[in-house]
N, C-alpha and C positions, 0 to 999 in steps of 0.2 A: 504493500500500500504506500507508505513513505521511505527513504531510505536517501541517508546523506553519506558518501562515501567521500572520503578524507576530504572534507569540508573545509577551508578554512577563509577567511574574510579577514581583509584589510582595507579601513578606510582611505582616502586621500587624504587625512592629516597623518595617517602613520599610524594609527588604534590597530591595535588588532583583536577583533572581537570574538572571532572565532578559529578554534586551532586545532586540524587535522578532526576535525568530528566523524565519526563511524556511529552510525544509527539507524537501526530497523524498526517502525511499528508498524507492528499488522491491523490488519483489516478488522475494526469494531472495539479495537483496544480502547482504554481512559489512562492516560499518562499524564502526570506532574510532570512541569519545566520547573524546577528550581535553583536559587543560586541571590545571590544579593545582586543589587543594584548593578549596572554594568559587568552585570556576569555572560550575556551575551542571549540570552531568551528571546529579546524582542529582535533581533537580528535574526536569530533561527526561525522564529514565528513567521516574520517576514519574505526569508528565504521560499516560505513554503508557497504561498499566495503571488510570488513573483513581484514583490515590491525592492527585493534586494536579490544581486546576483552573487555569486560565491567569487572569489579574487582564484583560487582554486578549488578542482574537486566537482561531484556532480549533488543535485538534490534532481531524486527522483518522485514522483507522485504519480500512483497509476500507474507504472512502466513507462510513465514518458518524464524524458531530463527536461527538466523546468529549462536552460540555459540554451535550448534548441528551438525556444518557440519564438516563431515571431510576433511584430505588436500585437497585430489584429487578433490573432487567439489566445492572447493574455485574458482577455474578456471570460470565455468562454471556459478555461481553467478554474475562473474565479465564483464561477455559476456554480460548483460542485467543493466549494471550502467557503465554508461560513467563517467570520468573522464578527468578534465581540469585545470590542473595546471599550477598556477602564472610566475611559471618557465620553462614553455613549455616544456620541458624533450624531446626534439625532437630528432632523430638518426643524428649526423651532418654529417655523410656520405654518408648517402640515401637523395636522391631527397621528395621532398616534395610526389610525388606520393606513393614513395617506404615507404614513413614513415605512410602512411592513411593506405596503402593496406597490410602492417606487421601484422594491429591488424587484418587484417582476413585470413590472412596465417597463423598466429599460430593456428587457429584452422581449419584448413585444409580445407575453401572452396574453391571449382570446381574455375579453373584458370579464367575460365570465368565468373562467381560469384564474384572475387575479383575482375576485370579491373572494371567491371559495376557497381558492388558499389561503390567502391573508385573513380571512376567520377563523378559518384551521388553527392557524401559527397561534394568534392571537388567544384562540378557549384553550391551547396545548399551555401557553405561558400564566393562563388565570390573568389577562388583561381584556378578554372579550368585550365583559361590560365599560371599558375606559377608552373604545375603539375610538371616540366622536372627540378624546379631552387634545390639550395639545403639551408638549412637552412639559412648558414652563408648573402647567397642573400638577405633575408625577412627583412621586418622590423619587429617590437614590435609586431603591429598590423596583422603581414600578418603570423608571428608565432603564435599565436594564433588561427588564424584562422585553419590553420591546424592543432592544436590541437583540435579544436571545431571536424574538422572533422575527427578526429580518432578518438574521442570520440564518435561520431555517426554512424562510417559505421556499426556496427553490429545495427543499430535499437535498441536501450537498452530503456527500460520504464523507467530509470532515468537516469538523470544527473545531476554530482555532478561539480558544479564550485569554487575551492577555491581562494578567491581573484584574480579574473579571468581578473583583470584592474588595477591590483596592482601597472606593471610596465610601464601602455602607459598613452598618454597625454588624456585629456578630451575627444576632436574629437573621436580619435580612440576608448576609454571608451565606448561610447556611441553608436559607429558600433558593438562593441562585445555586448553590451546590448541589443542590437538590434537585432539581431544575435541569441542572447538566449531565444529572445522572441515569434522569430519567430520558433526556433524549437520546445519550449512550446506550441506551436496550431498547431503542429503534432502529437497532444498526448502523448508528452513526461513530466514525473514529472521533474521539475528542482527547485535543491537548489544552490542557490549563496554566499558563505561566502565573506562579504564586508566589508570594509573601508570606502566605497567613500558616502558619504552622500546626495549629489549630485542626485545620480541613485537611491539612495536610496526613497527618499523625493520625485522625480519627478513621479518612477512608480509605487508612490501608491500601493505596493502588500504585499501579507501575511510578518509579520517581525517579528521574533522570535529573540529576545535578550537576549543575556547571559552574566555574571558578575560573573567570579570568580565562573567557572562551573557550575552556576543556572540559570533556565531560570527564568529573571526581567521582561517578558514581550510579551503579541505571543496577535498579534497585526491586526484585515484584515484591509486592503488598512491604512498599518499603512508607520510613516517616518522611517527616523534612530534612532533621539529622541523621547521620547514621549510627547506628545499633547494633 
């Protein structure tokens, strides 16, 4: 399903973010990114979605190397990996409805195609009844959740969660965890780049750790720390 074969990234200041990475996740897996701050997570997350290319090394998705595709089917890789950012990156002008059903208007499905899926997403996240509010309404937790579900209305076989609890309290933490885990037994591969030690430690699942762009450690039913 994913796989980074001697991976490494160098910025154009001279950073080096990532170094010689070797990484397989199968198909339906839930793996931890973890590592402190500038440990290279968002880089790797990146790598996967084709927002960043490797300096060397291949990242593969699907059997196909990310670094062979051209612009035009950048699009269309990205139709099948969801994405779920720390910072919600929500449209504050469009209604929460209008913000789920944008990701499949851009790629122009049948008008009735887009109300029935972005419902779906929407009673799958427990935001159905909030379809009509508009961002600024939501709380921490209730914008995330619509981004869970824009990240899901096309059905993508991954999703990518970057510090997906960064900015809500434990409670809430632990509904979006919840949340992630349930779409993870829809057959989705989901990785989570985290902080929280917490979710970490409690749900026992794959943990791949990184330090200063190396993996220190890929871990099953592993903590945050190692044991």
């Amino acid at each position: 399903m994913i796989e980074f074969k001697n991976v490494s990234k160098i910025y154009s200041n001279g950073v080096e973010a990532l170094f010689d990475i070797n990484l397989h996740i199968g198909k339906e897996e839930f793996v931890f990114i973890v590592g402190a701050s500038g440990a290279g997570k968002t880089t790797l997350m990146k790598m996967l979605y084709r927002e960043e290319l490797p300096s060397s090394g291949t990242v593969i998705v699907d059997k196909i190397d990310l670094s062979g595709l051209k612009p035009d089917q950048i699009p269309f890789l990205r139709r099948n990996i969801g994405v779920v950012f720390q910072d919600f990156k929500l449209l504050p002008k469009r209604t929460v409805y209008e913000n789920v059903a944008f990701a499949l208007q851009v790629t122009s499905s049948p008008r009735s195609q887009v109300r029935r899926r972005t419902m779906q997403a929407l009673e799958l996240v427990g935001m159905f009844k909030r379809a009509n509010s508009f961002p600024e309404q939501l709380s921490g937790g209730e914008k995330q959740r619509v981004c869970i579900a824009r990240s899901i209305v096309n059905n993508p076989t991954i999703l990518l969660a970057d510090e997906p609890t960064g900015n809500l309290d434990p409670a809430t933490s632990w509904e979006i965890m919840e949340l992630l885990d349930k779409i993870n037994c829809r057959n989705t591969t989901v990785l989570v780049s985290t902080h929280n030690k917490s979710i970490v430690d409690n749900m026992k699942r794959r943990v791949v750790a990184l330090d200063s762009g190396r993996i220190i450690r890929d871990q099953q039913l592993g903590g945050y720390s190692h044991s």
